[in-house]
C-alpha positions in Angstrom: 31.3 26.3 -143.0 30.6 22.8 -141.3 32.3 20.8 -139.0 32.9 17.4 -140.1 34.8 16.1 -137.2 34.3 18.3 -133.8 36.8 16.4 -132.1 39.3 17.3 -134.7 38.4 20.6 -134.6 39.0 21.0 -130.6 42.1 19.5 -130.9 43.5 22.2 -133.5 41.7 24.7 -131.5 43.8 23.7 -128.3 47.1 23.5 -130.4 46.7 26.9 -131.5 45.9 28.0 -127.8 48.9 26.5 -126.4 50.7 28.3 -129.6 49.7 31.2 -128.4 50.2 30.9 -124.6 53.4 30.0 -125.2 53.5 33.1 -127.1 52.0 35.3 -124.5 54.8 33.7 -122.2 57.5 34.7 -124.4 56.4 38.2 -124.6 56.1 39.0 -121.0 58.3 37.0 -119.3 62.3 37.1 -118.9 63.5 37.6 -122.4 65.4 34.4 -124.0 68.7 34.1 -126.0 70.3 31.8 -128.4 68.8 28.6 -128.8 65.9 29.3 -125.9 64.6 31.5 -128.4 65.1 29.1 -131.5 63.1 26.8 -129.6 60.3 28.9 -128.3 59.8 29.7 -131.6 60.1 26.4 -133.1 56.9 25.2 -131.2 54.8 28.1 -131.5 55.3 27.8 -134.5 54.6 23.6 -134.7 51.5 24.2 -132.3 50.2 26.8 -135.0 51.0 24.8 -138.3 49.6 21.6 -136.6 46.5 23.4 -135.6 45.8 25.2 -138.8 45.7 21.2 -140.3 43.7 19.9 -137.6 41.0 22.8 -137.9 41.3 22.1 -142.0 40.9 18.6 -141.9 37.7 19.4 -139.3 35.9 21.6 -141.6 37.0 19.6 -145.1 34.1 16.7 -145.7 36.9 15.0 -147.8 39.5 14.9 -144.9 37.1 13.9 -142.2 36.0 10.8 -144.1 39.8 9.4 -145.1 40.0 9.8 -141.0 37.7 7.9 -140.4 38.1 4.8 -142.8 42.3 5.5 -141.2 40.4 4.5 -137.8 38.3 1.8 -138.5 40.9 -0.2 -140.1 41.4 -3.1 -138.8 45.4 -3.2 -140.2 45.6 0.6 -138.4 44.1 -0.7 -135.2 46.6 -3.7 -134.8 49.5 -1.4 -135.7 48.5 1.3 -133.2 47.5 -2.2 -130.3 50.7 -3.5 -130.7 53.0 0.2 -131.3 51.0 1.2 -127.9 52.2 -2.3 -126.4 55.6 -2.0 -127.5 56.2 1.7 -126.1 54.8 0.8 -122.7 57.4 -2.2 -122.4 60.3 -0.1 -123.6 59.4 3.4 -121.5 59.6 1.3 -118.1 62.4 -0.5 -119.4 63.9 2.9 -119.7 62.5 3.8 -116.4 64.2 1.6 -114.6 67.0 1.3 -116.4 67.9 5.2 -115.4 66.8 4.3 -112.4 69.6 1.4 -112.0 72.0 3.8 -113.1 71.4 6.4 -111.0 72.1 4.0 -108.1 75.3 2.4 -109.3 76.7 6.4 -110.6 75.8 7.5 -106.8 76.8 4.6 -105.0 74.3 4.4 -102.8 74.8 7.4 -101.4 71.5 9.6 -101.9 70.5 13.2 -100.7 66.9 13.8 -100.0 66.2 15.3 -103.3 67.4 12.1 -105.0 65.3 9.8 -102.4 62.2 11.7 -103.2 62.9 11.7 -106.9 63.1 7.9 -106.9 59.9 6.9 -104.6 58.1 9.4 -107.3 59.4 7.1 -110.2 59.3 3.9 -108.0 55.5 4.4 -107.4 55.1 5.1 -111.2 56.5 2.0 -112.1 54.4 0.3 -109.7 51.5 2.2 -110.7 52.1 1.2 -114.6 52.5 -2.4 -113.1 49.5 -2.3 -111.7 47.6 -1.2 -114.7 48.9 -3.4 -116.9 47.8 -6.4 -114.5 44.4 -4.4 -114.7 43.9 -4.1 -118.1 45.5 -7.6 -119.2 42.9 -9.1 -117.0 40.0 -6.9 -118.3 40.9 -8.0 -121.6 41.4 -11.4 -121.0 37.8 -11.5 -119.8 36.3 -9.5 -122.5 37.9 -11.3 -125.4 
């Protein structure tokens, strides 16, 4: 058996890891009911399946080589650019959309909790500010 694509192959490795610590977790901690259990067992179960076709598509020569031509496509690359772009815009959109709401639901009135709760997400946003600026000018000057 050879590996065609190693980094393929670590990622199904790891999926099938967390598959089963989840499922070591489930086994010895508090037990679950209802849908806590549904769920548990939804994702080891995803973490397993999406493994098992990782590790396949590592070790199958045929697999590893549609990957590839998937990644150096130029059509794949400006899809994934401008998909990446898009979700940035819209996830702090969202971010500070809750964030807006969360201030006109309380009315101003905030408990410590709350405060600490928005300075986390506040210095996110100005942290995902910030590397935007970074990488637009980094960008700019490579292109």
């Amino acid at each position: 058996m050879k590996i065609y694509n190693q980094k393929g192959l670590l990622a199904g490795l790891g999926l099938v890891v967390l598959g089963s610590a989840n499922l070591y977790f489930q086994l010895t901690g508090p037990a679950l009911h209802g849908w806590d259990l549904a769920q548990s067992w939804l994702i080891i179960l995803g973490c397993w399946l999406a493994g098992a076709v990782a590790i396949r598509r590592a070790i199958s020569k045929q697999a590893t080589r549609e990957d590839r031509l998937d990644e150096r496509d130029e059509r794949q690359q400006l899809i994934r650019l401008k998909a990446n772009d898009r979700t940035l815009k819209l996830l702090l959109g969202v971010v500070i959309a809750g964030v807006v709401v969360v201030l006109a639901v309380r009315g101003g009135q905030l408990d410590a909790t709350l405060k600490a709760m928005l300075s986390g997400i506040g210095l996110m946003i100005g942290l995902t500010f910030w590397l935007w600026v970074g990488s637009m000018l980094y960008y700019e000057h490579k292109l």
